[in-house]
C-alpha positions as CSV (number, residue, x, y, z in Angstrom):
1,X,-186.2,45.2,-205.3
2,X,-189.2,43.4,-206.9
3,X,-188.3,42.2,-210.5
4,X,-191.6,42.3,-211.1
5,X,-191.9,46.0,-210.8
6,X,-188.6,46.6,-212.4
7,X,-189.0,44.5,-215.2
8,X,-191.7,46.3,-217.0
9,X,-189.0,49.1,-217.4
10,X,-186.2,48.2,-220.1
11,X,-183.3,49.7,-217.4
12,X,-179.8,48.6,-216.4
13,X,-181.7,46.8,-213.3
14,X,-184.1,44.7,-215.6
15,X,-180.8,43.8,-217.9
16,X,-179.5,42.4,-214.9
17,X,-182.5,40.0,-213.8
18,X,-182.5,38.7,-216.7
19,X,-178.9,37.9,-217.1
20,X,-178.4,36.6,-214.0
21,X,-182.2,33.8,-213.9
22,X,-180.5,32.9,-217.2
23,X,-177.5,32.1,-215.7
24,X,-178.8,30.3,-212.5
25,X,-180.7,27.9,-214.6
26,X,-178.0,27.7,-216.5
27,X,-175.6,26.4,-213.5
28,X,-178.1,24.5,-211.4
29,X,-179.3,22.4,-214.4
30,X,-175.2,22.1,-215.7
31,X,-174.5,20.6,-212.3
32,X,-177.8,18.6,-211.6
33,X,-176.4,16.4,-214.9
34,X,-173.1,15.6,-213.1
35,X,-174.8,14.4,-210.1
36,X,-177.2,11.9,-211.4
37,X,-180.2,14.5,-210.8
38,X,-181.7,14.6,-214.0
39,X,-182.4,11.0,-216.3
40,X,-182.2,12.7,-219.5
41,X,-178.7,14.1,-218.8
42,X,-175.2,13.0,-217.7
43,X,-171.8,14.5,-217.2
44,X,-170.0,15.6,-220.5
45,X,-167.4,13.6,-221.9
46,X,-167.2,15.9,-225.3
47,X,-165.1,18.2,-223.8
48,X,-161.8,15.3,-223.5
49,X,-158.8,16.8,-225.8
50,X,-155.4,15.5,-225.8
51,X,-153.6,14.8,-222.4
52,X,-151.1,16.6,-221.1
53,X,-147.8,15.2,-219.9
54,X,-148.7,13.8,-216.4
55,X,-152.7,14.2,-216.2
56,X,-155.4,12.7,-218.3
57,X,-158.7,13.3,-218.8
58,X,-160.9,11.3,-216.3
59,X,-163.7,11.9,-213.7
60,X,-167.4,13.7,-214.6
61,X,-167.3,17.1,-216.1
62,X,-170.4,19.1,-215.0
63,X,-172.4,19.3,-218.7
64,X,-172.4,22.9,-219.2
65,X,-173.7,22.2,-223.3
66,X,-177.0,20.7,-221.8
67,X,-177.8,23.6,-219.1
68,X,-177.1,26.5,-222.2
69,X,-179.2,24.0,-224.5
70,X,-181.8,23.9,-221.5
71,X,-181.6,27.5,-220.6
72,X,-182.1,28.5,-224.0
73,X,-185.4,26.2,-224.6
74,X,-186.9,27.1,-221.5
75,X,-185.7,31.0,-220.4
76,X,-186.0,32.4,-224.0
77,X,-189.7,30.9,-224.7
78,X,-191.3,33.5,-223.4
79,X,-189.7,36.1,-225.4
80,X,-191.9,37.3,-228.6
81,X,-191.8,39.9,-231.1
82,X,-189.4,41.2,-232.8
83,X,-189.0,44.9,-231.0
84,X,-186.0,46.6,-228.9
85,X,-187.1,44.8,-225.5
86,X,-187.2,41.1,-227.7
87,X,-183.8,41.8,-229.0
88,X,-182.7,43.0,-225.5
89,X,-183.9,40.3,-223.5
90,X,-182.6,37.8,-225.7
91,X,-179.0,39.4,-225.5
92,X,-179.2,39.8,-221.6
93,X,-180.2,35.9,-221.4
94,X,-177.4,34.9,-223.9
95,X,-174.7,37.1,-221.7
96,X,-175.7,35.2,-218.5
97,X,-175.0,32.1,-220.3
98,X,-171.8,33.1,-221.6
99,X,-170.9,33.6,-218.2
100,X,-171.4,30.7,-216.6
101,X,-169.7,28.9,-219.7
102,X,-166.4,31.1,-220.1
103,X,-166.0,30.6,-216.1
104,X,-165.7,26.6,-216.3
105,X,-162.2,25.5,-214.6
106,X,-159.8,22.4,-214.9
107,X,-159.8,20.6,-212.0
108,X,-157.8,17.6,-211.2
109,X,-157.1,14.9,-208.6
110,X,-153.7,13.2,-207.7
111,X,-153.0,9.6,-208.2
112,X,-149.6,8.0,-206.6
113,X,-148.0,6.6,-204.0
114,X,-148.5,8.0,-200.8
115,X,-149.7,11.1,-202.3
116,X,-146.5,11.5,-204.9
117,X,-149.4,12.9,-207.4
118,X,-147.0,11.5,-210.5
119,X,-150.6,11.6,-212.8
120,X,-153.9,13.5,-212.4
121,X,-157.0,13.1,-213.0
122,X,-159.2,16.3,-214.4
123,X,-162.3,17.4,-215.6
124,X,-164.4,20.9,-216.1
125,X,-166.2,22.0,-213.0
126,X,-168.7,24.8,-213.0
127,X,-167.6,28.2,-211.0
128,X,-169.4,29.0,-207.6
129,X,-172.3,30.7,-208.8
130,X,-170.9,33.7,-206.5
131,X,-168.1,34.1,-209.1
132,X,-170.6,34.4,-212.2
133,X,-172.9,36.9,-209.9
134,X,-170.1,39.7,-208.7
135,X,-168.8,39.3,-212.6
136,X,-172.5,39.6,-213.7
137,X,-172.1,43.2,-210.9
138,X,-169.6,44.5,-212.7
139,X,-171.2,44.3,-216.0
140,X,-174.3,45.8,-214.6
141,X,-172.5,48.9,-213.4
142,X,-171.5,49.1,-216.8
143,X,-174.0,48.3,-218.7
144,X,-174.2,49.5,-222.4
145,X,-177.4,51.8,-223.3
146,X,-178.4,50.9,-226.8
147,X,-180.7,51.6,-229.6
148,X,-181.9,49.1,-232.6
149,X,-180.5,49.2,-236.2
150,X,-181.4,47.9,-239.2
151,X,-178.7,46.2,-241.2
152,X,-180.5,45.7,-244.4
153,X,-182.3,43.1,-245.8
154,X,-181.4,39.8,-246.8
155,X,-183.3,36.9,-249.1
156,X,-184.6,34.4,-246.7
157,X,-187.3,31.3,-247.6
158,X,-188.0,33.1,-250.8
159,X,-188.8,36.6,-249.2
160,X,-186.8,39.5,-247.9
161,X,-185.3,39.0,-244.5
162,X,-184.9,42.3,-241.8
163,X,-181.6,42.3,-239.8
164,X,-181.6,44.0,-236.6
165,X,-179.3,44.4,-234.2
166,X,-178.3,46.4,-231.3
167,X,-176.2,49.1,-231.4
168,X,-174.6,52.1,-228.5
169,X,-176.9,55.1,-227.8
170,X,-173.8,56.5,-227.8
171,X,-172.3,56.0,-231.2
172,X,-168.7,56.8,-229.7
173,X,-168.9,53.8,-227.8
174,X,-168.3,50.3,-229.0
175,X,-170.8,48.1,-229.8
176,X,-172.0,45.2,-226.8
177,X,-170.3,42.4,-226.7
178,X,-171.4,39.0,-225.5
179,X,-170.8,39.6,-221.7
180,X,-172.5,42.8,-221.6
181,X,-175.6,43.5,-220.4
182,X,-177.6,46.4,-222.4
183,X,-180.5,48.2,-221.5
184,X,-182.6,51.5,-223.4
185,X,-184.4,53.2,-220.9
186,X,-183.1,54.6,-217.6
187,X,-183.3,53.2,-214.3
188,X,-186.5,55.1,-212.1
189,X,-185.2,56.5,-208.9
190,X,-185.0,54.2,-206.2
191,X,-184.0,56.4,-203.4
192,X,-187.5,58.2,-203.6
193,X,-190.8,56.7,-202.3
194,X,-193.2,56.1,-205.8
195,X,-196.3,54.4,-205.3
196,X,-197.1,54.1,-209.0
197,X,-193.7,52.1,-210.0
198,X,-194.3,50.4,-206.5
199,X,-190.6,51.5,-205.5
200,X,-190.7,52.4,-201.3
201,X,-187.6,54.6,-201.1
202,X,-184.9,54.0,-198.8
203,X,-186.2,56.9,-196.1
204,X,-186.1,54.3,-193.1
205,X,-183.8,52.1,-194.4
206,X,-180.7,50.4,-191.9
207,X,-177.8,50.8,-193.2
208,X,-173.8,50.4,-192.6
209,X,-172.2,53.3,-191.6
210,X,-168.7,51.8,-192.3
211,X,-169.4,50.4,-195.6
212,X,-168.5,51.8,-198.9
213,X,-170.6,49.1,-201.4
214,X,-174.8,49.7,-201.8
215,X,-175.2,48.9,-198.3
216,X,-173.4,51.7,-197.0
217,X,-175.2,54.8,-195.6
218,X,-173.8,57.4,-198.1
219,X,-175.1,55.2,-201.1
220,X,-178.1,53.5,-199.8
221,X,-179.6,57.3,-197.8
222,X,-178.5,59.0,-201.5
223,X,-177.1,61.7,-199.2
224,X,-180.2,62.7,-197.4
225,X,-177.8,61.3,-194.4
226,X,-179.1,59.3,-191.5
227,X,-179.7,59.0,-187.8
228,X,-177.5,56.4,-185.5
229,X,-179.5,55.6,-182.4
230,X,-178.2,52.9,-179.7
231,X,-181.3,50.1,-179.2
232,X,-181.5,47.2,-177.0
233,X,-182.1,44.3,-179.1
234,X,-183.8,40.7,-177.5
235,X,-181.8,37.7,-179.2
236,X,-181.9,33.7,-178.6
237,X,-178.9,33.0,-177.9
238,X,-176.7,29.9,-175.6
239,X,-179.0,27.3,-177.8
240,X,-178.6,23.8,-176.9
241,X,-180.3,20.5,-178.8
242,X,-181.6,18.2,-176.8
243,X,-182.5,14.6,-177.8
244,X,-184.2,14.4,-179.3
245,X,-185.7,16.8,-180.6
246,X,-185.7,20.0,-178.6
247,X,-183.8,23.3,-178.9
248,X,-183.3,25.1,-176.0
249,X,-182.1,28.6,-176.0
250,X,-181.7,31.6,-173.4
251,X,-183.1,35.1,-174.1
252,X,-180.3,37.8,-174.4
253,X,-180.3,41.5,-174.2
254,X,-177.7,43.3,-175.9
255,X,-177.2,47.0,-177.1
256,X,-176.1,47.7,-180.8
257,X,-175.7,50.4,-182.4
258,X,-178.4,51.2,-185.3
259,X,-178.0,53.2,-188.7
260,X,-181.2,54.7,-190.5
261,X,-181.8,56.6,-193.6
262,X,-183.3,60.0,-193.1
C-alpha cells in the first residue's frame, strides 16, 4: 500500500500512516540522543524522582521530551489550515507520540558482589518500536470516525477566537481519546483492482492458507477464494564465505506449495 495514494483520502488507513511516521521519528530521534548521535541532544536526566529502597537513579535514559519536541517541530510543519483533515492529521501525529511516550519502561542493572544485585541501577528505556506498531494495529482496527464541532467562541489577542474540535460520527460513541486514531471518510476498497485511486487489487496475490491475520487467504482473496498449485522453486542455498571476499553458494531446487488469490 502506497501512502501516497492512500493519503489523499482522510480513511482509517491514512490515520494510521500518519500516526505511526510520527511515532518512528519520535523513537529513532529519542534514542539517537542517548547514543551520542545527535550534538544538540543528550540522554535525559529530568526524569530522576526519589529512589526506591535498593535502586537509584543512574545510567542514560533515552530523551523521549526531545524526540516529541522534535517530532512535533518537524512532522506537524507541514500541516496548514484550519479544516477537518488539519485537525485530523494533527491528532493522528499527537496519538503516535503518545505512544511511544506512555510505552517508556524502568530498566535497571545489578550492582554487588558476585552478582548479589543488593542496589540497582535504572533508567527509562524506549519500547521496541514493534511494541508501539502492533499497539498503533490495534487502534487502527478501531479507529474512531469523526466529524468537527464548533465549541463557541472565545476572546483571543483582542478578537473572537473559534474552538474546534473533533467529535464521533456516531454521537453514541465516546469522544477520541489521545491514543486513538480518527479518520472521516471511509477506506476505498482494496480488494478490487482501481486504476484511478492507483489500488491493484489482490486478484494474484500469494497468500497463507494457514493464517488467520491480513495475510491469510480468506482475508487477503476477500473471499473470491484462491488456487494452490505445487511449483519448483530455484534457491541459493549451502553458501560459504570465502576470504576474502567471496560468497559461494549451490543452486537448489525444491518444490513448495503456492497460494494465489483468484
Amino acid at each position: 500500500m502506497a501512502s501516497g495514494i492512500v493519503t489523499p483520502r482522510a480513511c482509517r488507513e491514512t490515520a494510521f500512516i500518519y500516526a505511526l511516521m510520527s511515532a518512528a521519528v519520535t523513537h529513532s530521534v529519542s534514542r539517537a540522543c542517548s547514543e551520542g548521535a545527535i550534538e544538540s541532544c543528550t540522554c535525559d536526566y529530568s526524569q530522576r524522582g526519589p529512589s526506591g529502597a535498593d535502586w537509584e537513579w543512574g545510567g542514560c535514559s533515552d530523551n523521549i521530551q526531545f524526540g516529541v519536541k522534535f517530532s512535533r517541530e518537524f512532522v506537524d510543519a507541514g500541516e496548514k489550515g484550519r479544516d477537518i483533515r488539519y485537525m485530523m492529521n494533527l491528532h493522528n501525529n499527537e496519538a503516535g507520540r503518545v505512544h511511544v511516550s506512555t510505552e517508556m519502561r524502568q530498566e535497571c542493572k545489578c550492582h554487588g558482589m558476585s552478582g548479589s544485585c543488593t542496589v540497582r541501577t535504572c533508567w527509562m528505556r524506549l519500547p521496541f518500536f514493534r511494541v508501539v506498531g502492533d499497539n498503533l494495529k490495534d487502534r487502527f482496527d478501531g479507529a474512531s470516525r469523526v466529524l468537527i464541532s464548533n465549541t463557541g467562541r472565545t476572546p483571543g489577542n483582542g478578537r473572537k477566537k473559534y474552538n474546534y474540535q473533533l467529535k464521533p460520527y456516531n454521537p453514541e460513541h465516546k469522544a477520541p481519546s489521545k491514543k486513538d486514531l480518527v479518520y472521516y471518510e471511509n477506506s476505498p476498497n482494496f480488494c478490487e483492482k482501481n486504476l484511478k485511486l492507483g489500488i491493484a487489487g489482490t486478484q494474484g496475490r500469494v497468500c497463507n492458507e494457514t493464517s488467520i491475520g491480513v495475510d491469510g487467504c480468506d482475508l487477503m482473496c476477500c473471499g473470491r477464494g484462491y488456487k494452490t498449485e505445487v511449483k519448483e522453486v530455484v534457491e541459493r542455498c549451502a553458501c560459504t564465505f570465502h576470504w576474502c571476499c567471496e560468497v559461494k553458494c549451490k543452486v537448489c531446487r525444491t518444490k513448495k506449495t503456492i497460494h494465489t488469490c483468484l
